[in-house]
N, C-alpha and C positions, 0 to 999 in steps of 0.2 A: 638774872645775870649770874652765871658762871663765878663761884668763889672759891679757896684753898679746902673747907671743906664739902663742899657740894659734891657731889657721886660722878662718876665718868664712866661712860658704856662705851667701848669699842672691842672691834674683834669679836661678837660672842659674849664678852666680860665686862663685869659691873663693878669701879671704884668703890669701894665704901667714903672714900674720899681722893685728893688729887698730890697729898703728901708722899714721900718719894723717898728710902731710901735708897741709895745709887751705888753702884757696886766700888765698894774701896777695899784695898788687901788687907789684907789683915794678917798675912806671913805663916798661918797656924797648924798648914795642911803637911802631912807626912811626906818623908824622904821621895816616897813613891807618886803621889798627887792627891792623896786618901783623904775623904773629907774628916775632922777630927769633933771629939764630942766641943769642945772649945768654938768651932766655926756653926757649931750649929746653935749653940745656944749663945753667941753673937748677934747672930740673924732673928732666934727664935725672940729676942729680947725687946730688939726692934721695932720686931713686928705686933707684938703681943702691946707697945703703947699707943699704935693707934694707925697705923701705915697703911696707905691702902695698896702700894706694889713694893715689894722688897724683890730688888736685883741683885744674885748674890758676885759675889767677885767674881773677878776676870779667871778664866777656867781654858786649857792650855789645849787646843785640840788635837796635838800631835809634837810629839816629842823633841821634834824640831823648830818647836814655837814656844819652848818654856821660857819665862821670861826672868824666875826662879827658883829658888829650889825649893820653896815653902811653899808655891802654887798651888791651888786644887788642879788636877787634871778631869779631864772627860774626853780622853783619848783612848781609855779603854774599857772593854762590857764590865771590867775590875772594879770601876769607880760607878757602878750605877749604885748597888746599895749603899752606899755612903751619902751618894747622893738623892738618893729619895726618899733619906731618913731626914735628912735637911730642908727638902722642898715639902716634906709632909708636916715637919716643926712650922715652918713657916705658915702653911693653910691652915693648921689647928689658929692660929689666931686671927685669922680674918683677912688676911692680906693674901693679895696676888703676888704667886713664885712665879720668878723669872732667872735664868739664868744667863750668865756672859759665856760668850766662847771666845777665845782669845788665840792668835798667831801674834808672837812677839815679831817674828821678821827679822831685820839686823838690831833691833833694841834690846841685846841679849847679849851672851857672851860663848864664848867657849870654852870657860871657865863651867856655866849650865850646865851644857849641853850634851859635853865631851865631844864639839865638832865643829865647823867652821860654821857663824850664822848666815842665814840666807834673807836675800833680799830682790824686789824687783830688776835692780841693777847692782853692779859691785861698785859701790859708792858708800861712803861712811855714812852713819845717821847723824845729819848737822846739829840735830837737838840732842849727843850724847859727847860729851868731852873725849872720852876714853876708847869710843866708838872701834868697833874692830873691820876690816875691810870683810862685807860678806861675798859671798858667791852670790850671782844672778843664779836667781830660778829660770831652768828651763820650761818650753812649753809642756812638758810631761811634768815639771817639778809644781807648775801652777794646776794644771789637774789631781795633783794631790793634795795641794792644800785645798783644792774646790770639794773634793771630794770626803779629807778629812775635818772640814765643818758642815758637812750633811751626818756624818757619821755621828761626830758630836752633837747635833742636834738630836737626832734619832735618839742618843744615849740621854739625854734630857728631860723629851718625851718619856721614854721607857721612866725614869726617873719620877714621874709624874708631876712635872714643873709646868706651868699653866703656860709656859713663854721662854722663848731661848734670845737674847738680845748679843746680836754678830756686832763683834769689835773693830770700829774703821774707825778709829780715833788714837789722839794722845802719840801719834808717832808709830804704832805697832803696825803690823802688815800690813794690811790696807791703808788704813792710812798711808802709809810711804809709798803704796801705787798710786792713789791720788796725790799725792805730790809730787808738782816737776824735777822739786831739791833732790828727792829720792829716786825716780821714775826720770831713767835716758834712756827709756827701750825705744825700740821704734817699730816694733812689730804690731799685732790687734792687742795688744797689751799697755805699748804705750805711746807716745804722739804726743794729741792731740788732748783736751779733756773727756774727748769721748773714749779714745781708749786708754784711757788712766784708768775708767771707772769699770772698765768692763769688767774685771773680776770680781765685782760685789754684786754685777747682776747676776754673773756666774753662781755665784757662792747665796747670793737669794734664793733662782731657781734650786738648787740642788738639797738646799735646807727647806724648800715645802714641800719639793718631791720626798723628803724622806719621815714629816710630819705630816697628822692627819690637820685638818682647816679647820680642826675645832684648839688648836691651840697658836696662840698669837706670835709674829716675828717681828720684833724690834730692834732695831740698829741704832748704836753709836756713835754718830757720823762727826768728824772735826769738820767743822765748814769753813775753815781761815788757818793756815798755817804758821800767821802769825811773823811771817816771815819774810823780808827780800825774795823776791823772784821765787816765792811758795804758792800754794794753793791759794785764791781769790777768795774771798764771799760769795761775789759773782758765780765763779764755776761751783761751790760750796754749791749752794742754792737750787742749782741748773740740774747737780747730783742727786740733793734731793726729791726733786719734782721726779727723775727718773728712777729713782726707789721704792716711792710711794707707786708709779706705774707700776712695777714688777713687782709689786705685792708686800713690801713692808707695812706694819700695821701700825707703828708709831715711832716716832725718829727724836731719839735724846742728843740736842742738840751742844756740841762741845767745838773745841778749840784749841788750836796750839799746837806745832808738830813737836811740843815738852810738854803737851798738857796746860797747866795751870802755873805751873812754873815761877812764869815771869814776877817779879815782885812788883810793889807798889800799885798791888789792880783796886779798882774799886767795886764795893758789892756788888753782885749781879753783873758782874764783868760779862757770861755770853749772854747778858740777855739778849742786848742788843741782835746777835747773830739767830738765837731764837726766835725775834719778830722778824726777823728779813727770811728765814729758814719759813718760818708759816705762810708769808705772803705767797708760796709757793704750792703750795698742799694742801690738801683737807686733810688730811689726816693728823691724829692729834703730837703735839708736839710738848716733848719736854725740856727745862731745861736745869742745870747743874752748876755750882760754882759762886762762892762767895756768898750766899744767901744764909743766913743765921737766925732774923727775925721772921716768926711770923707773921706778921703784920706786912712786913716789904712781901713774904712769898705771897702774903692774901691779894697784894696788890698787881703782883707778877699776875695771877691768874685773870683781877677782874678787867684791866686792861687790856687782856687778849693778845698779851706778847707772848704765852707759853698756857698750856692747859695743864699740867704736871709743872711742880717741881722737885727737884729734888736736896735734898738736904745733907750735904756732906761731911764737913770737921765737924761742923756744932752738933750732929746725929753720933759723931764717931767719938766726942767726948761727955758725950751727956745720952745716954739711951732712952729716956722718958722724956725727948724734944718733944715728939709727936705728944704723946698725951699733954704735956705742957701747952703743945699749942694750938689742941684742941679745944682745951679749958680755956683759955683766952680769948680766942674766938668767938668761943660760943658764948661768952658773958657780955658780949658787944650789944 
């Protein structure tokens, strides 16, 4: 039986275990997006107590997608050495580097930017109070973003990151084409839920065209909007199974077009959405959110709601969780 520490082989690549830190900001990265000695020995710390995938934060693939101003970028050939001094901290201690590519979408400001945000449709983001009316992408604007997360990938690889994990969660760009709240197109963009999703198979295909298949793609998928008349479970799910088709290698299963937001959740709040997300796929499945004990993440794994999890606040205030609850484990 499959436990929290038991080894995980996909893609090519062998877990040393199924502990998970998950990409959280951490604000630290220069004016420009420059990875700083700060975010590397963040990561490197993490990973060094026992982790078997560290995903480093959400990283901007184009300058129209910064979601801050403390962001890493990987928008330009500028930010590789930063960034493969960071994915090589990480592999000195055992753990699999993976990196986030992230488009903020309308989740952003022009305050960022210095420009109006862009978005599927010119509709506010219902998950941001303050939200600014974006510009629709046109069909040339959505080939650039397809284009500038193959780029970003490419710069990841060059990076020597074992894994690039494309951001379609939390409300940011994709996400908002998979949701109706966000997504009135009516073109092969939007409708239906088939084409809501079509820019993530877009943005698949274009990220292994630009990676060799000996290095893994994983997505961030929100499966539940969480919302009045937002994205289903259902179509959640229906996206996945079509992900996993077009080549994704494992799908960290999230929620919420605010994230995690909402208050009064209970632990392991997506699991739930991680066993409906699996019944759907072979491919392995992790998931994120309110987990703190080891003992509940050991339980996550051995009942086959989720093969990864991941470790969020309690990772982001105590660095030696992992080694913590390796030791615990293993004196069972």
């Amino acid at each position: 039986m499959a436990h929290l520490l038991s080894p995980l082989s996909f893609a090519g690549f062998t877990l040393r275990n199924r502990i998970v830190m998950p990409p959280m900001w951490s604000g630290q990265a220069t004016p420009d997006g420059q990875v700083t000695d700060r975010i590397v020995e963040y990561h490197r710390v993490r990973a060094a107590a026992g982790c078997g995938l560290v995903t480093v934060e959400h990283s901007f693939v184009h300058p129209g997608g910064r979601h801050s101003t403390t962001q890493i970028g990987v928008h330009d050939d500028a930010m590789v050495p930063g960034l493969a001094r960071l994915a090589a901290a990480i592999k000195a201690e055992g753990a699999m580097a993976c990196l986030q590519i992230s488009h903020a979408g309308s989740r952003t400001s022009s305050a960022v930017l210095g420009r109006t945000p862009v978005g599927p449709s010119a509709v506010r983001h219902p998950g941001e109070a303050d939200a600014e009316l974006p510009d629709a992408l046109t069909p040339e604007g959505i080939a650039a973003v397809v284009a500038a997360f193959g780029a970003a990938a490419a710069r990841g690889h060059e990076a020597d990151f074992d894994a690039v994990e494309i951001h379609a969660a939390h409300g940011f760009l994709l996400s908002q084409f998979l949701s109706p709240l966000c997504n009135q197109r009516t073109d092969a963009y939007g409708g239906g839920a088939g084409g809501r999703r079509q820019i993530h198979l877009e943005v698949v295909a274009e990220v292994r065209r630009r990676i060799s298949r000996d290095r893994a793609v994983l997505m961030r998928l929100g499966a539940c909007d969480e919302m009045t008349r937002g994205l289903t479970l259902d179509e959640g799910c229906l996206a996945a199974e079509r992900l996993a088709e077009a080549g994704v290698d494992l799908i960290s299963v999230s929620g919420g077009l605010q994230g995690s937001e909402l208050t009064q959740r209970l632990p392991g709040y997506f699991v739930p959405y991680a066993a409906a997300v699996k019944s759907f796929v072979v491919i392995p499945i992790m998931v994120t959110g309110g987990v703190t004990e080891a003992a509940f993440a050991d339980v996550i794994v051995r009942r086959g709601q989720a093969d990864l999890v991941g470790i969020g606040r309690a990772m982001l205030n105590d660095a030696e969780w992992a080694r913590k609850a390796i030791r615990d484990l293993s004196s069972r």
